[in-house]
N, C-alpha and C positions, 0 to 999 in steps of 0.2 A: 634353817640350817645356817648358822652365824659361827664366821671364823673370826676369832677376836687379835686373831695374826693380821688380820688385812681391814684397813680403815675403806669399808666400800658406804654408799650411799641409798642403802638397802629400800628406803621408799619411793627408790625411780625402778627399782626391777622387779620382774617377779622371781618367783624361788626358783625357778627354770633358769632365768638367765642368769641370778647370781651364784648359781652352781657351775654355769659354765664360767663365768668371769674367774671365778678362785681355781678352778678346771686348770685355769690359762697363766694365771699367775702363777701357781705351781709349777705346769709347763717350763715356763720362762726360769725359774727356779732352778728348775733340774739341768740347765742348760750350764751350769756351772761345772758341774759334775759328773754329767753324761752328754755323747753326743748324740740330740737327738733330730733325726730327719728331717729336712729344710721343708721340703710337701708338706708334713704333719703339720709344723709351725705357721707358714703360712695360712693352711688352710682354719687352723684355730685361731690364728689371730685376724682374718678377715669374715670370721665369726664372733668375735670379741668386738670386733670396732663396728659391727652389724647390732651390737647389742649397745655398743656403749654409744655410737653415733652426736659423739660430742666431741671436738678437740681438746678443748679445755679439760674436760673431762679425764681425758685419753691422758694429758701431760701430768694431771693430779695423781691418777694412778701411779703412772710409770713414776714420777719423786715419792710415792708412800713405798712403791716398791722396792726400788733403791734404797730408801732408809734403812727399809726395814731387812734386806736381805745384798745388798749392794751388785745387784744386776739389776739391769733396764730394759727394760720392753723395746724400746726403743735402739739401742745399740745390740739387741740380738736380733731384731729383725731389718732393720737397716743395709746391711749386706744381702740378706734373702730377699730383699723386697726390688732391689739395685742388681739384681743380676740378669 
């Protein structure tokens, strides 16, 4: 299951986690244009970084994300994560 919207590193995952990874960046996505529940998000995104368990990693995404749809992983959970 390859989305060709999201530069992911499909040889570190299996198809389980990178269904949730695109799961998450969608998520994050929708977050533009829906409000969606601070619970939900956190809880997907400390499943996303259970998966992705890499910083570097973690920041590569969030700038492919941003490119490619100009919302950050990083500045929507930032405030949830801080409260």
């Amino acid at each position: 299951f390859m989305d060709s919207n999201y530069v992911i590193d499909y040889d570190l995952f299996t198809t389980l986690e990178i269904i949730k990874i695109i799961e998450f960046f969608k998520l994050i996505e929708q977050t533009r244009t829906k409000v969606i529940k601070p619970e939900i998000l956190l809880s997907k995104y400390r499943e996303y970084q259970n998966i992705i368990n890499n910083k570097s990693l973690e920041k590569k995404y969030d700038k492919m994300l941003f490119e490619k749809s100009k919302v950050s992983i990083y500045q929507v959970m930032k405030p949830i994560i801080n409260k």
